[in-house]
Each structure stands twice: as structure tokens, then as C-alpha cells.
N, C-alpha and C positions, 0 to 999 in steps of 0.2 A: 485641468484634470477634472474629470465628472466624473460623480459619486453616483451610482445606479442600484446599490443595494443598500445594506441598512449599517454601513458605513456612516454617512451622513444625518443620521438618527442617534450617533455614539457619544453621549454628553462626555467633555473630556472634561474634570475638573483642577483648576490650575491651582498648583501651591504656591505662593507667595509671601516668605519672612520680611517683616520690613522693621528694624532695627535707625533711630537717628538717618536714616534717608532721606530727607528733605527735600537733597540738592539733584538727586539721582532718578528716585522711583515716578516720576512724570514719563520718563522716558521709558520705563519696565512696564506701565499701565496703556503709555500710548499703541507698545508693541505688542500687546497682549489683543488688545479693543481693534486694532488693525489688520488681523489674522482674517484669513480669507477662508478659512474653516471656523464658520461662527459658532457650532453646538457645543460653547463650553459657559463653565462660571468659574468666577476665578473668587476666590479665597484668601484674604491678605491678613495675617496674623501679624498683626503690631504688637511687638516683643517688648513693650514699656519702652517706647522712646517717649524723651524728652524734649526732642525738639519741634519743628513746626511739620512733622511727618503724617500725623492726624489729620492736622488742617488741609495737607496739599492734597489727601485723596481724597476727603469730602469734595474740597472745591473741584477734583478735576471728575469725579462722581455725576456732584450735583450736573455738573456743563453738559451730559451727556443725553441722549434718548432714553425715553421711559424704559423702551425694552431691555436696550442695554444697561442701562442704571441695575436694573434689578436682578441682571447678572451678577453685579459683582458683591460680594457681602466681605463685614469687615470685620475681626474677633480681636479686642486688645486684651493679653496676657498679664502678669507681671514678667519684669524680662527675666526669659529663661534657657537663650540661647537657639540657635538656628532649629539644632534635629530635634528639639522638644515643640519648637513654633510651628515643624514641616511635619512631625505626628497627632499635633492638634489638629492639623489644616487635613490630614488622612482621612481623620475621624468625623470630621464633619463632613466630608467629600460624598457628594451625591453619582460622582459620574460611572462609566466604566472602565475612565482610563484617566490615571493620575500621571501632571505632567508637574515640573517645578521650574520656576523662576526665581532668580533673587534681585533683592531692588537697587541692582546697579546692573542689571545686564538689559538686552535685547534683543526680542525675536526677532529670526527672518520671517516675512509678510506670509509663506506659504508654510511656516514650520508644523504646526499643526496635521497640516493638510495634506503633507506627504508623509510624516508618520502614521497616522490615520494609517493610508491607503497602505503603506510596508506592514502596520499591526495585522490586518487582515488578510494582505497576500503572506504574511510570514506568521501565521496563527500560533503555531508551537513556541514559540522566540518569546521571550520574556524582555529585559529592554531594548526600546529601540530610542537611539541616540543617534547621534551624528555631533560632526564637526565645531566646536568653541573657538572662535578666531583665526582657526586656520583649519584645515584637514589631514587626517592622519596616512592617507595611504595616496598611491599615484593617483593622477586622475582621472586616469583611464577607467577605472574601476570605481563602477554606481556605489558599489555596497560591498560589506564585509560580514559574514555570519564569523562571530567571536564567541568559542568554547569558554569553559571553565580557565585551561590550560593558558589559551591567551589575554584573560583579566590578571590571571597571577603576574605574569611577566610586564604589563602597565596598566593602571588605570586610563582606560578611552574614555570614559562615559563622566564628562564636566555635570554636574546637577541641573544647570538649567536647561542642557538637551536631555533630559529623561522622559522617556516616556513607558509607560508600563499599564496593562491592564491592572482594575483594584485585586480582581481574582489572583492573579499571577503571582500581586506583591504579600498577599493573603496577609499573617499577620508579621512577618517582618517589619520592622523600625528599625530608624535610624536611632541610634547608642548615644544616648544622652548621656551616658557616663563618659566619652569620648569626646575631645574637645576636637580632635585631628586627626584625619584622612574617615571620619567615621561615616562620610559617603561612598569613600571604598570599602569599606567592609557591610556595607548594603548588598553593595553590586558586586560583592566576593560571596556573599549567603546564597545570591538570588542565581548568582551562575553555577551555582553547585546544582539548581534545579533543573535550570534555560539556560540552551541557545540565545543569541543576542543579536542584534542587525544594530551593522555602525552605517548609519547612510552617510556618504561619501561625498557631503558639502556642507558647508558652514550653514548652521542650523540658530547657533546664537554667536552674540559680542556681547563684551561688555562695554556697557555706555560712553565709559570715559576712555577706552583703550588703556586701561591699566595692564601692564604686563601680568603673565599670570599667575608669577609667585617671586618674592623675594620684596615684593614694590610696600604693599600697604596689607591693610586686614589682617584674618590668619594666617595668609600666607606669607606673613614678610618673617614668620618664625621659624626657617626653614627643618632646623632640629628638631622641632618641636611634630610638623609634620612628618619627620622622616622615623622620629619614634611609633609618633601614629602606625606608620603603614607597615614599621616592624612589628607591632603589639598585633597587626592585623595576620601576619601570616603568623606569630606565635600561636593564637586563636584557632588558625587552621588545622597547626602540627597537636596543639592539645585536644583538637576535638576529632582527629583520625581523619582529615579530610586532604593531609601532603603526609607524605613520608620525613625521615627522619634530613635525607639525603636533599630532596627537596625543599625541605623549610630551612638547611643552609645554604641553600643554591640561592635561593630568593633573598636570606637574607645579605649573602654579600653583594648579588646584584642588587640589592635595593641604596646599600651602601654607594657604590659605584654611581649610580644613579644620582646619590646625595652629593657626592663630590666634583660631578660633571656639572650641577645646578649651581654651585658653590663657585666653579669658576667661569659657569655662564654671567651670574651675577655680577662677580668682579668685569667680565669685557664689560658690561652693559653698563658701571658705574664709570667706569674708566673712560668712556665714550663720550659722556658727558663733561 
């Protein structure tokens, strides 16, 4: 893929929480520095960890080229949780286009470089994401433009395939008052503005192939996110943006949803 316009000039700048990562974020740094669309800086807000997380990204820092070295800049917090470390990492963001990673995942080597290129063929489209471990639609089909109407009915858009112009996300943040699903209720504000392009291949993994919810992290609290993403469409119905009719249509599919997880979980413990 060649860049022939001012595509290739578009600083993207990377968010990166890194929380007790130690064991992990070598692999989220290598995939970042690996990208075959280089016009970016990446931004790692060390959220008060404690353990040797400091030390691994100097060391793996210091190893690199001048050039690239001075890409990458480091901010330590006291910890204050992921969407307060990814709106710190906003504000200091230099680029035009804010992308996010966390420190157990990994990019595919072109990810960058084919968002880029959909940002600019798809200019009116507010995020452009794609695929976390696997892909969501046949595969016959490049790409998906995703309404308002179909972020309600699922969450497509994993955090670390985001990608969004700064203008676009203007002053939108992610809800530090929300411990859960409050990266869906980003990309539920921002679909009320934008169109959205789901490119239709796997864009990131996570590191260690951790299943993507019920295993470890937040997500192994499954209620816990399933209130989330109810509190998210209450949000909606209190602020006139679903109907009455609608915000219980959602909330019992969201239910339904909770209960299909709840015995995916069970085959996948059982299997073992």
C-alpha cells in the first residue's frame, strides 16, 4: 500500500495504559515499533505500578534508535485506573489520529496503515476499528459501515483497534466514574455523531491469547460488566437518545446476551 497524499504526514498518536505489566507489555511495545506505518508517537501512562513495568520500558526504550527512541514518551500517574490513564494520554497527544493499545495486547504489522488509508477514503466515519482475535462478519466482506442503530445491539469496537481522528473524538472521554463497559459508552456517544468503518480482519490479539471475557482482569466479573452496559443504555433512554420502547428492548437483549456468556463460560470450564 502507497501513501501518495498527505495520508503519510498524519502523526497518529498511540495510547498506551500500562498498569503491573511486566510480563506482557514487551510484546505491546514490539508491536507498536514494528508497524509499517511509522508517523506515529506512542504515549505509555504507567498507572502507579509496582512492579518491574518502569524498568522493562526503559530497557526496551533505551535498545532502540535515536529516532525511534524519541518517539516514544513515558508519563507515571498515581494509579488511577485505565479511562483516567487513556484521558491523560488524550491530552498530551500530539497527533491527528488517536489510536489505543493496552499492555497485553498486539498489533497486526500493517494495522496502522490500513486504518490510515479507510480514515481518509471514509473521511465522514468517526471510528475505524476492526477485528480483536477473530472477525465479526463473513469474509467475503472488506468492511462494514456500522450506524448508531448497530453499536446499540453490540459492542464491535475492542479498545485496542480504535482508531479515531482527535477532531472527531473532540472533547468526549472515557467515564472515569465507570469501572465497566465505559469503552462502550465512548463509542455509544461518538456513534450518536459518526458513521463508523469495522474493517473486516483481525487488526489486534491479545498477547497471551487470553479468552476475552470471563478468564482474568475485568472481565472475569461478568455482572459486573453486564451492569455496565445496562447503566449504558439507561444513559441513553435518560438523555432522549432511545425511546422508551427501545431502552427495554436492549435491555433484555443485553440480558440474554449475559446469560449466553454465562453458559459459554460453563462449556469452556467444563472442557478443561
Amino acid at each position: 500500500m502507497n501513501f501518495t497524499g498527505k495520508e503519510n504526514k498524519s502523526l497518529v498518536s498511540v495510547i498506551l495504559p500500562a498498569y503491573n505489566s511486566e510480563n506482557t507489555i514487551l510484546y505491546t511495545l514490539q508491536s507498536v515499533v514494528d508497524q509499517s506505518y511509522c508517523n506515529w508517537e506512542l504515549i505509555i501512562i504507567n498507572d502507579g505500578s509496582v512492579d518491574n513495568t518502569v524498568s522493562v520500558i526503559k530497557e526496551f526504550r533505551d535498545s532502540l534508535a535515536s529516532e525511534v527512541k524519541d518517539k516514544i514518551h513515558v508519563c507515571s500517574i498515581i494509579n488511577s485506573g485505565p479511562s483516567y490513564a487513556r484521558n491523560f494520554g488524550i491530552e498530551k497527544a500530539s497527533g491527528e489520529f488517536i489510536a489505543f493499545v493496552d499492555s497485553d495486547d498486539v498489533w497486526d504489522h500493517k494495522k496502522l496503515e490500513i486504518q490510515i488509508e479507510y480514515a481518509y477514503k471514509f473521511s465522514d466515519c468517526g471510528i475505524i476499528s476492526g477485528g480483536f482475535d477473530k472477525i465479526d462478519f463473513p469474509q467475503k466482506e472488506e468492511y462494514k459501515i456500522l450506524a448508531f442503530k448497530d453499536i446499540l445491539k453490540k459492542n464491535f469496537f475492542s479498545t485496542p483497534t480504535v482508531l479515531i481522528s482527535k477532531e472527531k473524538l473532540g472533547n468526549h472521554r472515557f467515564d472515569v466514574c465507570q469501572k465497566y463497559s465505559e469503552d462502550y459508552k465512548l463509542w455509544l456517544e461518538l456513534s450518536i455523531l459518526y458513521k463508523n468503518i469495522y474493517i473486516n480482519r483481525i487488526l489486534a490479539r491479545n498477547a497471551l491469547g487470553k479468552f476475552n471475557y470471563g478468564v482474568s482482569g475485568l472481565s472475569s466479573n461478568l455482572w459486573q460488566m453486564e451492569k455496565g452496559e445496562l447503566s449504558n443504555y439507561k444513559m441513553l433512554y435518560k438523555s432522549r437518545k432511545i425511546s422508551l420502547i427501545k431502552f427495554l428492548l436492549y435491555l433484555t437483549f443485553s440480558y440474554l446476551k449475559y446469560l449466553r456468556r454465562l453458559y459459554i463460560i460453563k462449556i469452556k470450564f467444563n472442557e478443561k
